[in-house]
Structures are given as structure tokens and as C-alpha cells.
PDB file as gemmi writes it, atoms N, CA and C in Angstrom:
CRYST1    1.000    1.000    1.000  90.00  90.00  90.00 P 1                      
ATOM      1  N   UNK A   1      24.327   7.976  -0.373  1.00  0.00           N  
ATOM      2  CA  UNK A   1      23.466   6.958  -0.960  1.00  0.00           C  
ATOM      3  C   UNK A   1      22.814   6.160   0.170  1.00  0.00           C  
ATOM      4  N   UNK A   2      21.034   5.980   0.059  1.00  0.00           N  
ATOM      5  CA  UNK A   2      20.833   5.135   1.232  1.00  0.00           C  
ATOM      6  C   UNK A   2      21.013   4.008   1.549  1.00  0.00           C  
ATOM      7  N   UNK A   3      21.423   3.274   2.408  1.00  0.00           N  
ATOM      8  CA  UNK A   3      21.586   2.084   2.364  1.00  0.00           C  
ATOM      9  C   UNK A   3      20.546   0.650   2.411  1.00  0.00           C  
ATOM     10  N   UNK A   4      20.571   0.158   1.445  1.00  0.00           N  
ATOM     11  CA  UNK A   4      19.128  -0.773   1.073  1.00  0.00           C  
ATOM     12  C   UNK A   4      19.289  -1.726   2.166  1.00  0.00           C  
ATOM     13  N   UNK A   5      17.709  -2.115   2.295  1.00  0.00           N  
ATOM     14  CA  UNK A   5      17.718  -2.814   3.693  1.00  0.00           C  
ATOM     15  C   UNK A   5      17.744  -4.171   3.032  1.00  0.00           C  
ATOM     16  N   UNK A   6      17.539  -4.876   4.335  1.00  0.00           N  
ATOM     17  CA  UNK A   6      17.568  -6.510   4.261  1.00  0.00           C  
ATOM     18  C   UNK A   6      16.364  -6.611   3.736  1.00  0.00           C  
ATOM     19  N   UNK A   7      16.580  -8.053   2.721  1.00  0.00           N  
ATOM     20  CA  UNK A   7      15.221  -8.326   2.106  1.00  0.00           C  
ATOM     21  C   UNK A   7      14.879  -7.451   0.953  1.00  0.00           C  
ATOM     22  N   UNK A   8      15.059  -6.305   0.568  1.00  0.00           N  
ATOM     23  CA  UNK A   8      14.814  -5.469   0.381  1.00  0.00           C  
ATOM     24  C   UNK A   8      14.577  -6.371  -2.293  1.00  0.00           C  
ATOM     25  N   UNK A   9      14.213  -6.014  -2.625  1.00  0.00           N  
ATOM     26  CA  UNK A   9      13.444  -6.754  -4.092  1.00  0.00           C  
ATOM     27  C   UNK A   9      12.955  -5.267  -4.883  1.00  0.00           C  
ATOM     28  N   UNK A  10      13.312  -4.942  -6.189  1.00  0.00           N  
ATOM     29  CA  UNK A  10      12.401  -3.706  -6.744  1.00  0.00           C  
ATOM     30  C   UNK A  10      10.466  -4.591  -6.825  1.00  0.00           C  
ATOM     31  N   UNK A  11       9.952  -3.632  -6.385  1.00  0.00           N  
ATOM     32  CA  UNK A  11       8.452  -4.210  -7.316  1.00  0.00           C  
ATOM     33  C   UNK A  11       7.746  -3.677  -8.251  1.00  0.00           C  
ATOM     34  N   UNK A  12       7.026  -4.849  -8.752  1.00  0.00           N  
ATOM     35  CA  UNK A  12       6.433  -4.382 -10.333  1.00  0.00           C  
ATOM     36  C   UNK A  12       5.843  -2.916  -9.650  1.00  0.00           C  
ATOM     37  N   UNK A  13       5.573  -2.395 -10.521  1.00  0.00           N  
ATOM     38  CA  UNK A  13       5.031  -0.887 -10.926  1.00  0.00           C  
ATOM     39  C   UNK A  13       5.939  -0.025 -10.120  1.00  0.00           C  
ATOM     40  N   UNK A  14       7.186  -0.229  -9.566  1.00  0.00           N  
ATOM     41  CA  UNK A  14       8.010   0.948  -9.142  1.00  0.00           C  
ATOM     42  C   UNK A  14       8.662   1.540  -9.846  1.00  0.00           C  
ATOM     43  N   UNK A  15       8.982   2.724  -9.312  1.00  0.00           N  
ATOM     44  CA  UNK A  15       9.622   3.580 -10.702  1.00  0.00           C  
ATOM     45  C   UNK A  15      11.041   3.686  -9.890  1.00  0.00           C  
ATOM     46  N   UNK A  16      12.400   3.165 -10.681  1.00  0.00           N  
ATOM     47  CA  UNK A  16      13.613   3.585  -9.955  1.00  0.00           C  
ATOM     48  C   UNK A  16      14.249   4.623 -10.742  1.00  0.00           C  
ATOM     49  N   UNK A  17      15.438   5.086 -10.846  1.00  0.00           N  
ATOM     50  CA  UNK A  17      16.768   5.307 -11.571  1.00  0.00           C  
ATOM     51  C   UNK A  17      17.723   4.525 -11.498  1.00  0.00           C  
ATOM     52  N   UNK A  18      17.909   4.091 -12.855  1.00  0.00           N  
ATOM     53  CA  UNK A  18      19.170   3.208 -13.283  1.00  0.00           C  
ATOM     54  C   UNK A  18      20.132   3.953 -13.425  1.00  0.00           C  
ATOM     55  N   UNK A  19      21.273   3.138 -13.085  1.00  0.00           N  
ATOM     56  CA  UNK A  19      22.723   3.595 -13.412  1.00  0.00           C  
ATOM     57  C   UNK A  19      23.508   3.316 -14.847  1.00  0.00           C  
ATOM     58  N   UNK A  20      22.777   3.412 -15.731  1.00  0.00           N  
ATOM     59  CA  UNK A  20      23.465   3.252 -16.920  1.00  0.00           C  
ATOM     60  C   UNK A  20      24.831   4.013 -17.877  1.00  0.00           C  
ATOM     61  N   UNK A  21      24.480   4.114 -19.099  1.00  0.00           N  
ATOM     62  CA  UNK A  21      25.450   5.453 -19.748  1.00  0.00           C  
ATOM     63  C   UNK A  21      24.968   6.560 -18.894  1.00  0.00           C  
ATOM     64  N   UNK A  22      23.497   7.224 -19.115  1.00  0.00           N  
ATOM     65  CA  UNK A  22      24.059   8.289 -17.634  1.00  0.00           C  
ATOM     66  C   UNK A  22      22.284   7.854 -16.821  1.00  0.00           C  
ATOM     67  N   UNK A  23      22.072   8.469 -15.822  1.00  0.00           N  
ATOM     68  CA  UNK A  23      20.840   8.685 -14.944  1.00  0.00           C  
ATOM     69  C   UNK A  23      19.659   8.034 -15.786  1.00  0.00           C  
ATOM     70  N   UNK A  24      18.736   6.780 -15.803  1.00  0.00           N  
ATOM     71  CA  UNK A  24      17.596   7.389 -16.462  1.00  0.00           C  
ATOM     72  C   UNK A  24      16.602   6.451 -15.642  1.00  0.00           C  
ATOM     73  N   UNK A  25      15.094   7.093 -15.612  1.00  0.00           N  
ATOM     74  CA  UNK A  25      14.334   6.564 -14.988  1.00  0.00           C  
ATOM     75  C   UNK A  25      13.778   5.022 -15.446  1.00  0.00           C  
ATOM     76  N   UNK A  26      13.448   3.932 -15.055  1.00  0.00           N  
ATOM     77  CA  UNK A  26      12.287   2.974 -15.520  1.00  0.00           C  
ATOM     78  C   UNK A  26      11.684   2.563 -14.739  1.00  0.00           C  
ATOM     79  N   UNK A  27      10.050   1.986 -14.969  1.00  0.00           N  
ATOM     80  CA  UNK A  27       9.643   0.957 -14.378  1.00  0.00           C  
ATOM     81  C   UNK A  27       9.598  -0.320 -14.545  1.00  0.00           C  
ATOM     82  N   UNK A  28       9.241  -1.007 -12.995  1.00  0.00           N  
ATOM     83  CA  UNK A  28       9.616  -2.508 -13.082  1.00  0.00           C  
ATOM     84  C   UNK A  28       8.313  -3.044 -13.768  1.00  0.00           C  
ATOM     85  N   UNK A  29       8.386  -3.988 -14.226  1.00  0.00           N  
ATOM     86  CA  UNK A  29       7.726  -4.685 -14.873  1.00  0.00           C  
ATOM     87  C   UNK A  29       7.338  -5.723 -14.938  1.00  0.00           C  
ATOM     88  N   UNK A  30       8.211  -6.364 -13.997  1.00  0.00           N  
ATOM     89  CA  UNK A  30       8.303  -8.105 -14.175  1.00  0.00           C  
ATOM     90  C   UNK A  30       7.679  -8.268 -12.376  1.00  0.00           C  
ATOM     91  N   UNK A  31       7.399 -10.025 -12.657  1.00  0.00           N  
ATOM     92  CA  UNK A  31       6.626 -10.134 -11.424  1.00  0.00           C  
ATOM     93  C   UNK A  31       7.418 -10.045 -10.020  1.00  0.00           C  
ATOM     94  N   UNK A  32       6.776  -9.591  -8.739  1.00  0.00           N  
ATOM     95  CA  UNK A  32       7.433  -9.722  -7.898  1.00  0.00           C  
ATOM     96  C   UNK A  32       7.880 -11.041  -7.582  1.00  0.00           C  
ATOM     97  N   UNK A  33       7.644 -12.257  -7.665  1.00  0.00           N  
ATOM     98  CA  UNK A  33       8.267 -13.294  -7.290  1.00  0.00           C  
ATOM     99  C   UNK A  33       8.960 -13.578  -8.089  1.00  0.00           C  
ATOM    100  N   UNK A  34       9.757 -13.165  -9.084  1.00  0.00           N  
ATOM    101  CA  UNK A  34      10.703 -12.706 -10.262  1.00  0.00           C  
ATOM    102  C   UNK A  34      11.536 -11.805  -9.782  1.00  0.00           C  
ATOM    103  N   UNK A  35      11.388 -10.865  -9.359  1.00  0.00           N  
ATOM    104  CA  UNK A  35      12.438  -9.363  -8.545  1.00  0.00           C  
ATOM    105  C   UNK A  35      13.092 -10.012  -7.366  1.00  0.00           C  
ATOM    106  N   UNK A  36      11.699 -10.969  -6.754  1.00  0.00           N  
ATOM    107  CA  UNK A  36      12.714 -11.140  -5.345  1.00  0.00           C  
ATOM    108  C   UNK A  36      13.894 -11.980  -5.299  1.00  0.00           C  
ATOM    109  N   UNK A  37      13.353 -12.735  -6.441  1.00  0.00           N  
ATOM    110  CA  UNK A  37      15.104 -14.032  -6.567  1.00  0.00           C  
ATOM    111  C   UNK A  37      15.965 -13.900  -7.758  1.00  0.00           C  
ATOM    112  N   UNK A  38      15.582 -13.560  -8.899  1.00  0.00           N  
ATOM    113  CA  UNK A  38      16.374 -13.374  -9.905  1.00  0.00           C  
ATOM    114  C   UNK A  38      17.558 -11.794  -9.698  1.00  0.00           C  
ATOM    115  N   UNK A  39      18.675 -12.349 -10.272  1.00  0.00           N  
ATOM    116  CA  UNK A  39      19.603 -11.169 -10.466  1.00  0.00           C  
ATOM    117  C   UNK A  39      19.136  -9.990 -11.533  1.00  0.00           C  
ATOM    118  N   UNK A  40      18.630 -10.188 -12.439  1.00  0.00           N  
ATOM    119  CA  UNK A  40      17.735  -8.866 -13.153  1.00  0.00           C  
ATOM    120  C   UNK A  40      16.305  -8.602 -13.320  1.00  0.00           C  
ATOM    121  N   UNK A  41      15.814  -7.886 -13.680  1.00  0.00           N  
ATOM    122  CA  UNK A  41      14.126  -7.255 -13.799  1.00  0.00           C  
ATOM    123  C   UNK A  41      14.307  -6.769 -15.122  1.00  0.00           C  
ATOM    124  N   UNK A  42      12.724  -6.802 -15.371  1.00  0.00           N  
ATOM    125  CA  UNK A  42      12.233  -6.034 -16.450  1.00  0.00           C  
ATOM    126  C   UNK A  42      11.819  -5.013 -16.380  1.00  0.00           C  
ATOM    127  N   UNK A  43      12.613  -4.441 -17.288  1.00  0.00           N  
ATOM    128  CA  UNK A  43      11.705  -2.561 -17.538  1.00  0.00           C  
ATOM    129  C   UNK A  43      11.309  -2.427 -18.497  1.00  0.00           C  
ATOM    130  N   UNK A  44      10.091  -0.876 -18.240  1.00  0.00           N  
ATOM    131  CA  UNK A  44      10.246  -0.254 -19.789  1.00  0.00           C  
ATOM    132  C   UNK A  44      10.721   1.215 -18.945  1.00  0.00           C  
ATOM    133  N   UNK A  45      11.644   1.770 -19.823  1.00  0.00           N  
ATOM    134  CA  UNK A  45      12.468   3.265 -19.914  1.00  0.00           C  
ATOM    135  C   UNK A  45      11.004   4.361 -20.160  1.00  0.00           C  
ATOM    136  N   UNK A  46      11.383   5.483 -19.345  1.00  0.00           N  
ATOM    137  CA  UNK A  46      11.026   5.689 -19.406  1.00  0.00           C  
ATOM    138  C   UNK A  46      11.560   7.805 -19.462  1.00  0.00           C  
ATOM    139  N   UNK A  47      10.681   8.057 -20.234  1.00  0.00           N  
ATOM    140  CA  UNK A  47      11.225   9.426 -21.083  1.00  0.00           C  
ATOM    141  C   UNK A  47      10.785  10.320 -21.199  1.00  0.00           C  
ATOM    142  N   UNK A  48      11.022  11.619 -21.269  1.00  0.00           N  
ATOM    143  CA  UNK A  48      10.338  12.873 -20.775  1.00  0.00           C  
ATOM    144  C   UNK A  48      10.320  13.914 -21.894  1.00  0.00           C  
ATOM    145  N   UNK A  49      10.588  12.683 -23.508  1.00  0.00           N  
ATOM    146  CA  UNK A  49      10.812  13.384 -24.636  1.00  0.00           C  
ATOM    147  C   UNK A  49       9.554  13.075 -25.518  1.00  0.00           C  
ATOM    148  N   UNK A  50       8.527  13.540 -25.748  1.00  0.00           N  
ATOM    149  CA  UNK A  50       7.446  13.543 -26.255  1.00  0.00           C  
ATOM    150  C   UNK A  50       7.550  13.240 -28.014  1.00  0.00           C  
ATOM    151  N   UNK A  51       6.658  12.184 -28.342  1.00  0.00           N  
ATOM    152  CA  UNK A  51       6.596  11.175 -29.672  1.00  0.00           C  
ATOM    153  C   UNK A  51       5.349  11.630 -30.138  1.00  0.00           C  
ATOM    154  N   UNK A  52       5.037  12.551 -31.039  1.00  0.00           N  
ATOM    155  CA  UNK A  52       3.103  12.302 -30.664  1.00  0.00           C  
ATOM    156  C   UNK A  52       2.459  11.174 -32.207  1.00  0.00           C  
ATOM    157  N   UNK A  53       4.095  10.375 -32.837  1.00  0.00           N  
ATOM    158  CA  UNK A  53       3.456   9.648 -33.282  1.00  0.00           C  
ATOM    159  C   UNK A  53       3.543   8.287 -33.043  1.00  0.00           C  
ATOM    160  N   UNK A  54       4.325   7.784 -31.659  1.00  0.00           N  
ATOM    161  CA  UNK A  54       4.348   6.306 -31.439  1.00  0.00           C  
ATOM    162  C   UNK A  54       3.425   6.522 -30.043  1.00  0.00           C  
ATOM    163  N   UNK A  55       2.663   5.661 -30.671  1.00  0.00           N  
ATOM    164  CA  UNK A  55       1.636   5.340 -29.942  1.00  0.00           C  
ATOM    165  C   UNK A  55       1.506   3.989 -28.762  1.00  0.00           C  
ATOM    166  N   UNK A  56       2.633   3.799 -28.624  1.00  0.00           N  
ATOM    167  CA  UNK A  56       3.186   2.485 -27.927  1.00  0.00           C  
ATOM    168  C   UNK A  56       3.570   3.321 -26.362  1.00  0.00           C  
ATOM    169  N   UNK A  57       3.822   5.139 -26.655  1.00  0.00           N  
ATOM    170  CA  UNK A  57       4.074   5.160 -25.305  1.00  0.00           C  
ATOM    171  C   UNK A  57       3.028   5.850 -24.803  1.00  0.00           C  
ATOM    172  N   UNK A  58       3.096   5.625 -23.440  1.00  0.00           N  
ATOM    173  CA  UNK A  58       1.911   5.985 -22.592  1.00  0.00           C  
ATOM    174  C   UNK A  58       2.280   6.904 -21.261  1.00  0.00           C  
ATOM    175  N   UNK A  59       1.365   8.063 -21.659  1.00  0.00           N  
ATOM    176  CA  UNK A  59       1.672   9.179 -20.615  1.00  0.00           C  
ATOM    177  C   UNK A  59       1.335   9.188 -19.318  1.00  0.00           C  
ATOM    178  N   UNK A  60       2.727   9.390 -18.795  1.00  0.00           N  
ATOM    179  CA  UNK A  60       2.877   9.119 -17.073  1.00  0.00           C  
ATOM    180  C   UNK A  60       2.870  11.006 -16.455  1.00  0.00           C  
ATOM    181  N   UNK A  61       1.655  11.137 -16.716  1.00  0.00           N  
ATOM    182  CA  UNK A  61       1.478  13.132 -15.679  1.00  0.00           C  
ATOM    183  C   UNK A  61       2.882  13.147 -14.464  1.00  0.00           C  
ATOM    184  N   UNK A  62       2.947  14.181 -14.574  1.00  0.00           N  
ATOM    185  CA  UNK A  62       4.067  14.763 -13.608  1.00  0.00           C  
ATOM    186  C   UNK A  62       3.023  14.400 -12.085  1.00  0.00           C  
ATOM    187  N   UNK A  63       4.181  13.602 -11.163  1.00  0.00           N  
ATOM    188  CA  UNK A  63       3.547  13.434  -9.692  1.00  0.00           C  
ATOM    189  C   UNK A  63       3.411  11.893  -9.649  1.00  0.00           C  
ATOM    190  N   UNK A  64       2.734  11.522 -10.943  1.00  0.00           N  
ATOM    191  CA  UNK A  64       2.527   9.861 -10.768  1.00  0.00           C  
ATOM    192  C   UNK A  64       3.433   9.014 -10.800  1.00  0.00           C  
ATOM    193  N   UNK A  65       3.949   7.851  -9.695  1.00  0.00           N  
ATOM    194  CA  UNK A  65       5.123   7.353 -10.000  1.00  0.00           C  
ATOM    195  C   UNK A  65       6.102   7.991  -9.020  1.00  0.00           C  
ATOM    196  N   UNK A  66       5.878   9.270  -8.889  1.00  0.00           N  
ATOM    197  CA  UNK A  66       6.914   9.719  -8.041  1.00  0.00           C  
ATOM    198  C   UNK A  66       7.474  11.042  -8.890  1.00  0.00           C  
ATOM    199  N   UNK A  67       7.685  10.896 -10.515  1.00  0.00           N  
ATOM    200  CA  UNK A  67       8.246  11.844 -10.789  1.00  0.00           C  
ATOM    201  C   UNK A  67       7.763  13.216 -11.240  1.00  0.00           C  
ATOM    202  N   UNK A  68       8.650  13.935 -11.614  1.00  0.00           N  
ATOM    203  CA  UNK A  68       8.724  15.799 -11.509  1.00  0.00           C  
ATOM    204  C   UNK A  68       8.319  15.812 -12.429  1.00  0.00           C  
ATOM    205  N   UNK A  69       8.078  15.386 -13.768  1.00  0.00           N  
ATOM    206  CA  UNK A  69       8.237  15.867 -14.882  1.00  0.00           C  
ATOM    207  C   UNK A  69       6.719  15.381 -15.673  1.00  0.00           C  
ATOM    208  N   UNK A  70       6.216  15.771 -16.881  1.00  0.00           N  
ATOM    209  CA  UNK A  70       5.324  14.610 -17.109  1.00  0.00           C  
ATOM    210  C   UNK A  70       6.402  13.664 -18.403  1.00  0.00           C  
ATOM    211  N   UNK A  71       5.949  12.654 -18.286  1.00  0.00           N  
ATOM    212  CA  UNK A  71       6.692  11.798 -18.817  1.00  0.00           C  
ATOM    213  C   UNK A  71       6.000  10.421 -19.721  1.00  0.00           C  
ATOM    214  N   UNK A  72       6.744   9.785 -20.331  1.00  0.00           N  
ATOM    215  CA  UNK A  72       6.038   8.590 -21.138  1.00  0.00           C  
ATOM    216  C   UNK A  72       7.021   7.349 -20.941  1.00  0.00           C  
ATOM    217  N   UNK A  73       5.857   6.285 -21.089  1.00  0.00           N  
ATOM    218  CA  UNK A  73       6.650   4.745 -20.625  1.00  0.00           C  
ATOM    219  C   UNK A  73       6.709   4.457 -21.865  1.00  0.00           C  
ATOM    220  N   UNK A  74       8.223   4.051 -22.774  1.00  0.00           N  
ATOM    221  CA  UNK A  74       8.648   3.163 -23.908  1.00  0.00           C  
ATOM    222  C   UNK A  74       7.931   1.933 -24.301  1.00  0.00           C  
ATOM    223  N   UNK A  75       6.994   1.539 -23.987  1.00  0.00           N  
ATOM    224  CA  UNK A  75       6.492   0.676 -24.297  1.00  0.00           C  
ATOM    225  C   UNK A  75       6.803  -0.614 -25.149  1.00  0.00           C  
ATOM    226  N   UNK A  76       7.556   0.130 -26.529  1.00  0.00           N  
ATOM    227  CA  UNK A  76       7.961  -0.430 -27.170  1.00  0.00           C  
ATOM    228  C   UNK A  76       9.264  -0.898 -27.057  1.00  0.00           C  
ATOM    229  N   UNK A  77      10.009  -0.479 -25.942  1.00  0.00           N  
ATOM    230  CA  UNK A  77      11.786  -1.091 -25.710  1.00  0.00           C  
ATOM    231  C   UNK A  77      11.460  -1.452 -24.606  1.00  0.00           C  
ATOM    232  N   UNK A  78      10.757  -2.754 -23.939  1.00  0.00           N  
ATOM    233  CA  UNK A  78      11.118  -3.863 -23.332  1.00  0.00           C  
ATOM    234  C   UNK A  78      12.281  -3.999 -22.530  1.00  0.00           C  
ATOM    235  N   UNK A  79      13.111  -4.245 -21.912  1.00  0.00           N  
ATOM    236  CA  UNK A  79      14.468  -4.863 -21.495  1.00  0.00           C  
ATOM    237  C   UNK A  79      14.587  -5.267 -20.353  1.00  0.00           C  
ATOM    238  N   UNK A  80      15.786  -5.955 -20.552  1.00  0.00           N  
ATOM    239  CA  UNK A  80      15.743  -6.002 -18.700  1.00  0.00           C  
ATOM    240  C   UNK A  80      17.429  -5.751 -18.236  1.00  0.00           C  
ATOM    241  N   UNK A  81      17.057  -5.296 -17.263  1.00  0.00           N  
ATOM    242  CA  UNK A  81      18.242  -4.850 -16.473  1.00  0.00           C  
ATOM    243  C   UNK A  81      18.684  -5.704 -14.950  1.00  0.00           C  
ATOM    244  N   UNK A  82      20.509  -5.946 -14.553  1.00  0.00           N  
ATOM    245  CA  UNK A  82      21.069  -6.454 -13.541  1.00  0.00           C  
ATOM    246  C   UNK A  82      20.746  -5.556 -12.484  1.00  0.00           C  
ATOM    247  N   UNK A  83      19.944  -5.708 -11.519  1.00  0.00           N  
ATOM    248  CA  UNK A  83      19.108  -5.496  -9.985  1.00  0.00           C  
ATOM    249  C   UNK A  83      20.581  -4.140  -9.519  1.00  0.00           C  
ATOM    250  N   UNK A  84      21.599  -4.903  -9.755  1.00  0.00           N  
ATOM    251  CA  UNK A  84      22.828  -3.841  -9.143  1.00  0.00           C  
ATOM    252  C   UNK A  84      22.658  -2.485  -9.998  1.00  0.00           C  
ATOM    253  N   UNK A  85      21.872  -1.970 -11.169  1.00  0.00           N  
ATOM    254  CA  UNK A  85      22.027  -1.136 -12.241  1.00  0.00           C  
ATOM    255  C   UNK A  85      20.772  -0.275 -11.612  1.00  0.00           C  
ATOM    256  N   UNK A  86      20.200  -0.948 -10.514  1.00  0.00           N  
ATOM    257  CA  UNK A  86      19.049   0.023  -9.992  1.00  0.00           C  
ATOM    258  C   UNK A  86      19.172   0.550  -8.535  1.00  0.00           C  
ATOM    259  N   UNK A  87      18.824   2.340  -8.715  1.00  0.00           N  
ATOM    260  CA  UNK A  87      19.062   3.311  -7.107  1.00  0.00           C  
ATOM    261  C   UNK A  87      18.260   3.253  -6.682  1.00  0.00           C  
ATOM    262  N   UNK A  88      18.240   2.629  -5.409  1.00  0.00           N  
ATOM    263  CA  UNK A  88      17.885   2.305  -4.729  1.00  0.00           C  
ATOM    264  C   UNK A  88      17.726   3.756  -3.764  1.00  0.00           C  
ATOM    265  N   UNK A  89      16.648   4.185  -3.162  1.00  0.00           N  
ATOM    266  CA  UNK A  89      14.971   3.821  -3.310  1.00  0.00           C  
ATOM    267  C   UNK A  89      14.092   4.112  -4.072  1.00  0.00           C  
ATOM    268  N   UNK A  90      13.122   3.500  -4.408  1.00  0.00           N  
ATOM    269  CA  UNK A  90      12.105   3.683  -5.555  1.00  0.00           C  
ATOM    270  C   UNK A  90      11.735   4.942  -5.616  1.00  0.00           C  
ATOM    271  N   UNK A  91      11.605   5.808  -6.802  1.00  0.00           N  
ATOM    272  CA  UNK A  91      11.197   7.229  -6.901  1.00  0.00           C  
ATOM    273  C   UNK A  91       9.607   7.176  -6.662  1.00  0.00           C  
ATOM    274  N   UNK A  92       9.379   6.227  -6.806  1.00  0.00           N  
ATOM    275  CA  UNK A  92       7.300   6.314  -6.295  1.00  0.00           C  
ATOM    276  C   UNK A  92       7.012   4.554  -7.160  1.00  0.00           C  
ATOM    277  N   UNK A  93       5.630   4.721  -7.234  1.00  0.00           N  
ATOM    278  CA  UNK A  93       4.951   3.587  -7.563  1.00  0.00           C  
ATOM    279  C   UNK A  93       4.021   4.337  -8.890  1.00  0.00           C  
ATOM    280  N   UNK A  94       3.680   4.180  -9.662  1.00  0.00           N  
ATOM    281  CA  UNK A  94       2.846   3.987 -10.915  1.00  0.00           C  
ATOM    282  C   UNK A  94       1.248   3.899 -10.449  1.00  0.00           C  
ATOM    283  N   UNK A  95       0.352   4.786 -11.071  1.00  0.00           N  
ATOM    284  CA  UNK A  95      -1.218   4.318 -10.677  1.00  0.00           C  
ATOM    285  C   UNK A  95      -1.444   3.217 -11.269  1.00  0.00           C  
ATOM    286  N   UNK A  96      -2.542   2.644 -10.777  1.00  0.00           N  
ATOM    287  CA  UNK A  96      -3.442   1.557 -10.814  1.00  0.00           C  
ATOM    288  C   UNK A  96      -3.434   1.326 -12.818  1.00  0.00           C  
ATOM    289  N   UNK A  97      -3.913   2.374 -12.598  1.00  0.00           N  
ATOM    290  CA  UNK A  97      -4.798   2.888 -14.292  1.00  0.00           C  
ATOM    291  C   UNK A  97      -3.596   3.204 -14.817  1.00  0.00           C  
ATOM    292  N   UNK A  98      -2.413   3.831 -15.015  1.00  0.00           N  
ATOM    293  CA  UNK A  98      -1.580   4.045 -15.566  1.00  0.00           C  
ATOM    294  C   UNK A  98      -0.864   2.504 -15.531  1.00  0.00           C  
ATOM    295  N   UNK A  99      -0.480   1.763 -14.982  1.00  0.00           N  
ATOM    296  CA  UNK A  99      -0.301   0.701 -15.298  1.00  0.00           C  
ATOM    297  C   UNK A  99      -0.774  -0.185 -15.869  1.00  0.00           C  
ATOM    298  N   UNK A 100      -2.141  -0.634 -15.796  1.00  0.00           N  
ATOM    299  CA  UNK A 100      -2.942  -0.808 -17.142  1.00  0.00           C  
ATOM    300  C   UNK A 100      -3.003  -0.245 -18.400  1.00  0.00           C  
ATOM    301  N   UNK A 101      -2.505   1.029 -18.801  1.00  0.00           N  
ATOM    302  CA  UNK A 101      -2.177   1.197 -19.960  1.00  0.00           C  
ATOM    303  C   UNK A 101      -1.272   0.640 -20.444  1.00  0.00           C  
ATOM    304  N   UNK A 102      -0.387   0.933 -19.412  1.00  0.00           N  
ATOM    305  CA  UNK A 102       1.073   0.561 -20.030  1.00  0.00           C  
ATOM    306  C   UNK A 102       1.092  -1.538 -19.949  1.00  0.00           C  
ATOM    307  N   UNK A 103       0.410  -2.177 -19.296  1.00  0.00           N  
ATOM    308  CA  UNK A 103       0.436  -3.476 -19.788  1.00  0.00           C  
ATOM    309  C   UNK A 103      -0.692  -3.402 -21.238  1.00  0.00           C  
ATOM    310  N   UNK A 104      -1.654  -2.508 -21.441  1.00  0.00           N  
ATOM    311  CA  UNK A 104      -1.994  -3.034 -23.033  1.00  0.00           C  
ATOM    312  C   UNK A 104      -1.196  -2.323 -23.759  1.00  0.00           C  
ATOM    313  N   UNK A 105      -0.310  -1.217 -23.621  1.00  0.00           N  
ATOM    314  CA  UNK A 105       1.050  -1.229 -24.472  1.00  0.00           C  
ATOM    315  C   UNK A 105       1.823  -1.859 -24.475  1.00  0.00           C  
ATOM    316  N   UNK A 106       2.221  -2.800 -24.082  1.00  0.00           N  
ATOM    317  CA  UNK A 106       3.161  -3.421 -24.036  1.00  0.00           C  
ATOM    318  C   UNK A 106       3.301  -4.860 -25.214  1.00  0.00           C  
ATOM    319  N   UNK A 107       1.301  -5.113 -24.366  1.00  0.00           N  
ATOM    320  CA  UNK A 107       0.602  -6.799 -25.169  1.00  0.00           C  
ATOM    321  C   UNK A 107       0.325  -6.324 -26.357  1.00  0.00           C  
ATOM    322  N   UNK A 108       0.241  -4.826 -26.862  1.00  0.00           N  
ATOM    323  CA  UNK A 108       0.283  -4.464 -28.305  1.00  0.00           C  
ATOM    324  C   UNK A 108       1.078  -4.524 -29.125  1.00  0.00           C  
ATOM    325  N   UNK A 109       2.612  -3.766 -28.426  1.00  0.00           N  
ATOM    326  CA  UNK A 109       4.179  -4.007 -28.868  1.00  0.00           C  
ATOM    327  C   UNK A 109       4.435  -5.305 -29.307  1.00  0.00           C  
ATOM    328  N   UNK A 110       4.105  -6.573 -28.469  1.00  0.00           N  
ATOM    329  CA  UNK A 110       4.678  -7.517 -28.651  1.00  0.00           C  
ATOM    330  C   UNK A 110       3.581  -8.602 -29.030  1.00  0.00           C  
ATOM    331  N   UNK A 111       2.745  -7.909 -29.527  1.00  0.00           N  
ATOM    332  CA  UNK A 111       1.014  -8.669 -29.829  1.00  0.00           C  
ATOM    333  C   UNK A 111       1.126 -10.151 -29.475  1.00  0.00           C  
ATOM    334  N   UNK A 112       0.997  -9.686 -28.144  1.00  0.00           N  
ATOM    335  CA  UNK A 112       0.222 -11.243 -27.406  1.00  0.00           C  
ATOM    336  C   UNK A 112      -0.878 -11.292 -27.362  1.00  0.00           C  
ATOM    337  N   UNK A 113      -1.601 -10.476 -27.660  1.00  0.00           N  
ATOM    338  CA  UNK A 113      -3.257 -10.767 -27.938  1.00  0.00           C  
ATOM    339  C   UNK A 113      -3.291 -11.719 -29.371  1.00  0.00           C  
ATOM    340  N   UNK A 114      -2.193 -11.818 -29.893  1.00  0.00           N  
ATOM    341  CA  UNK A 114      -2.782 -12.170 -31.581  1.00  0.00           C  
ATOM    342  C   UNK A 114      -1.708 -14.485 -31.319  1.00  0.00           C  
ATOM    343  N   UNK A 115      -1.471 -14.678 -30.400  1.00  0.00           N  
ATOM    344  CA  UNK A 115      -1.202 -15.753 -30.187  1.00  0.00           C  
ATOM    345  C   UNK A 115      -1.828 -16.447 -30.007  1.00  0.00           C  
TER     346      UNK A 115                                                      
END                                                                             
């Protein structure tokens, strides 16, 4: 396992693996000046099991992010996770544009546009 450096914070749009019930990927979500001091972050999970009727998740192509597979961000399960529950080093970073989807999935899930 590598050993995380000094200083070292997840940042928004990185993609890690959590240590949960077993292996699973998410990205961060929450702000970096949020990652760097708080004991947990926000994710959304993220899954390589295809929905083609929730429309809340948003397709992450194999390569983007870092990972092998093509895959989709949960959009709709929110959470957040203790900083110790994440492997350390980031499997990649998220595009530009793929992260913009996934924040208007998210403001859809939890319709903050309608506040």
C-alpha cells in the first residue's frame, strides 16, 4: 500500500476506492477546502452496472477518471464517507464536462434548482 504523503486531502472530482463492505469506486464531491480539514467527504458511488431507466446516473466512458471499465456516477445516493475509508492514491480525476453532468445530476436529485 502506498504511503500517503504529508499534506496530502482527496479532491473534488477525484475518483478513489473505498474500503467498505467490499472494494468500490467513488468520486469526491465536496469542496476542497472541505477535504482538506474535515474528517469525511462527499461522494457519489459509483457503478459499472447499467440502469437505462434512472436517469440520475451519468456515464463515466472507460479511461475517464482513471477507470477500466465504462461506468456511471449514482447521482442519486449522495453520501459521505470517513477520509480513513478512502485508498489512497486517486484512480484519476473526472473530465471537465463529465463533471458538469454529474453536478446537474445531482441539483436534479436533490432539486436545488426548485428552492
Amino acid at each position: 500500500m502506498p504511503t500517503v504523503p504529508s499534506g496530502w486531502y482527496p479532491r473534488r472530482g477525484e475518483v478513489y476506492w473505498l474500503r467498505v463492505d467490499k472494494k468500490r469506486p467513488a468520486l469526491i464531491i465536496s469542496t476542497d477546502a472541505l477535504n482538506r480539514h474535515a474528517l469525511d467527504v462527499n461522494v457519489v458511488p459509483i457503478t459499472t452496472v447499467y440502469h437505462g431507466r434512472l436517469a440520475l446516473r451519468v456515464p463515466i466512458h472507460a479511461g475517464d477518471g482513471g477507470l477500466s471499465r465504462d461506468s456511471w456516477a449514482k447521482c442519486d445516493q449522495v453520501t459521505t464517507f470517513e477520509k480513513a475509508a478512502i485508498q489512497y492514491p486517486p484512480v484519476g480525476r473526472i473530465s471537465r464536462q463529465t463533471m458538469t453532468r454529474v453536478e446537474d445530476a445531482i441539483r436534479e436529485a436533490l432539486e436545488l434548482d426548485r428552492i
